[in-house]
N, C-alpha and C positions, 0 to 999 in steps of 0.2 A: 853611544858606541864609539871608541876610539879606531883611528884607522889603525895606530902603529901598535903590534902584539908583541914584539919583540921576540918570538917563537922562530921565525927565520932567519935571524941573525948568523946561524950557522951554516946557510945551504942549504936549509931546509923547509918542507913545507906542509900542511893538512893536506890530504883529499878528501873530498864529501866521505864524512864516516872515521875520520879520525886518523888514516893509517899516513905516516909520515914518510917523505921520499924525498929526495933530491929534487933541487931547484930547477937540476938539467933534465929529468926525467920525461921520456916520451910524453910521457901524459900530459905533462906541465907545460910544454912544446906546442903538445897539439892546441888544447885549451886555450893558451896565450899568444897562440896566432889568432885565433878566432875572435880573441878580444880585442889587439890587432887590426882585424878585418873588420870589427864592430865599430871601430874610431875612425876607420874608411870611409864606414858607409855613413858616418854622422856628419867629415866634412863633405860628403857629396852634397847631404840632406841640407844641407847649411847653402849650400850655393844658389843662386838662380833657375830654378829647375822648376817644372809642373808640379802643381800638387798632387797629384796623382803618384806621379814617380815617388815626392816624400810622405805621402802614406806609405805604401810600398815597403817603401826603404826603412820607414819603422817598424815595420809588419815582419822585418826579416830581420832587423835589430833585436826585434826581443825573442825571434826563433833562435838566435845564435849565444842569445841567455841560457837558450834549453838546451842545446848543443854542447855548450862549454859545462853547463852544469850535467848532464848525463858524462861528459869524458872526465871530468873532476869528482866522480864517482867514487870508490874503490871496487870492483865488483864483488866482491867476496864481502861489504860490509853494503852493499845494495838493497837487501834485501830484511827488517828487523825482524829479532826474536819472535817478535808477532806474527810472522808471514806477511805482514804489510810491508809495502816498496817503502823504501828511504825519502825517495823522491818524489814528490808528490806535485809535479807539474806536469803538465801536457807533453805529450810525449812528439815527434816527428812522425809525422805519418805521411801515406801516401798522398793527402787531400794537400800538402803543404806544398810537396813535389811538383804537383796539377798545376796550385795556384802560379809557383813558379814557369811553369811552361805555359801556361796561358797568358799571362805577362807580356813572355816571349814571344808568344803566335800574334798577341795581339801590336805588340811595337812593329812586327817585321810585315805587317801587312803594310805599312808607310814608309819601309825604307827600299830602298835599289836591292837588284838582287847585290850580291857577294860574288863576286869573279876570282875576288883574289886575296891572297892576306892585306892586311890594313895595318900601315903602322900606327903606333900608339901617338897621340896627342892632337893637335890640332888646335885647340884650345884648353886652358887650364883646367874646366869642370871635367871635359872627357880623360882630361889624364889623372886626373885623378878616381876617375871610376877601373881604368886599364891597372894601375898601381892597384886599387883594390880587390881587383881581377885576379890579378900574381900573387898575391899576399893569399887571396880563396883558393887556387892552385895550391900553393903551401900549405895551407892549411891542409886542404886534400889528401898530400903526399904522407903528412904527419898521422891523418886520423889511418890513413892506411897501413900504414907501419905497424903502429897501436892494435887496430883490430887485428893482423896478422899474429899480436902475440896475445891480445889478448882480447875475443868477441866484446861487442857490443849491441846494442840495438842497429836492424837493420838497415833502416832507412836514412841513418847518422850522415853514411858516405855518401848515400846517392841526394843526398838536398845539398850538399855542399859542392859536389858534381854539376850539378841543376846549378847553383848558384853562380856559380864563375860563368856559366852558360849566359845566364841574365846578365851578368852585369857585364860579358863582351855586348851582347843587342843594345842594353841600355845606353852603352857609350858611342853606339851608332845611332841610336835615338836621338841620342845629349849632342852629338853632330852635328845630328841633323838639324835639331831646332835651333840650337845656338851658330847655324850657319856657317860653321865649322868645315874646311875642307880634310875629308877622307883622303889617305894616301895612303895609293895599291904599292903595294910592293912587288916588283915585278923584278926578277935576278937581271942581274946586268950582266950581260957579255964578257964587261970588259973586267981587268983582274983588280 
C-alpha cells in the first residue's frame, strides 16, 4: 500500500464512501483533531506512568479510531445498497462512557478534594496530558458544529465530553504520583 495518492494534491480529500470535500471541511477538522488528540495520548503513554493508566490510554486510542472513522463517514454514503452499514466497527456506546467515568471515580478516590482551579503543568508528563485535554476540548467544539449540521451517532459527543473529563483527573493523578506540585489558582487582588 503506498501512503502518498496523489488525489489531494488539490485541496482535496475522500470521506469513508468516496464523496470528495475540501481539506478545510468541518469534517476533516473534526476528524483530524481527534487524530491530533490520538498522538497526545501516545506521548502520554510513552512516558513514565502506571500501567494501568497505559492500557487505558490505549483502550481510548483505538476508541478515537472509531470516532474519527464514524465522522470521516459520508452519511448519505453510510449505509450500502445492501442495507448493510459501511462501517463495520464497533460502534461508541454507553458501556465506553461507564468505562471512562469509572476510571474517573476510581483515580479521584486518591486525590485531594478540588477547591479550586489548577494551573496546568507542574511537571512535563502532566502537561502534556492538560495540552491533550485542550486539543479533546477542540476536538468537542468541532464534532459539535458537525452534528449541528449534520447528525451523527449519539454517543460520538458525549465520550469525547467524558474524555477531556479524564484526562483533567488523569493529570491530577500523573501529579500526584510523579510528586508534582498542584497549583490553585486563586484571583489576585492586585491588578
Amino acid at each position: 500500500m503506498k501512503i502518498y495518492s496523489k488525489t489531494g494534491d488539490t485541496g482535496t480529500t475522500s470521506l469513508f464512501g468516496g464523496t470528495r470535500v475540501s481539506k478545510h471541511h468541518i469534517r476533516i477538522d473534526a476528524y483530524g483533531t481527534l487524530d491530533e488528540l490520538n498522538s497526545w495520548l501516545g506521548l502520554i503513554r510513552d512516558q513514565k506512568i502506571d500501567p494501568h493508566s497505559k492500557e487505558t490510554l490505549i483502550h481510548i486510542q483505538e476508541k478515537l479510531f472509531v470516532l474519527g472513522a464514524i465522522l470521516a463517514t459520508d452519511p448519505k454514503k453510510a449505509i450500502l445498497k445492501s442495507g448493510e452499514e459501511r462501517l463495520k466497527i464497533p460502534k461508541i456506546n454507553l458501556e465506553n462512557i461507564a468505562l471512562l467515568e469509572k476510571e474517573m471515580d476510581t483515580m479521584n478516590e486518591s486525590l485531594p478534594e478540588m477547591t479550586h482551579f489548577i494551573l496546568p503543568g507542574g511537571h512535563q508528563t502532566v502537561s502534556y496530558c492538560h495540552i491533550a485535554r485542550t486539543v479533546c476540548r477542540r476536538a468537542e467544539r468541532q464534532a459539535v458544529l458537525l452534528y449541528e449540521k449534520v447528525p451523527f451517532e449519539d454517543h460520538v459527543i458525549a465520550y469525547i465530553n467524558r474524555l477531556s473529563d479524564y484526562l483533567f483527573v488523569l493529570a491530577r493523578k500523573l501529579s500526584q504520583d510523579l510528586k508534582a506540585q498542584e497549583i490553585k489558582w486563586v484571583p489576585s487582588k492586585k491588578s
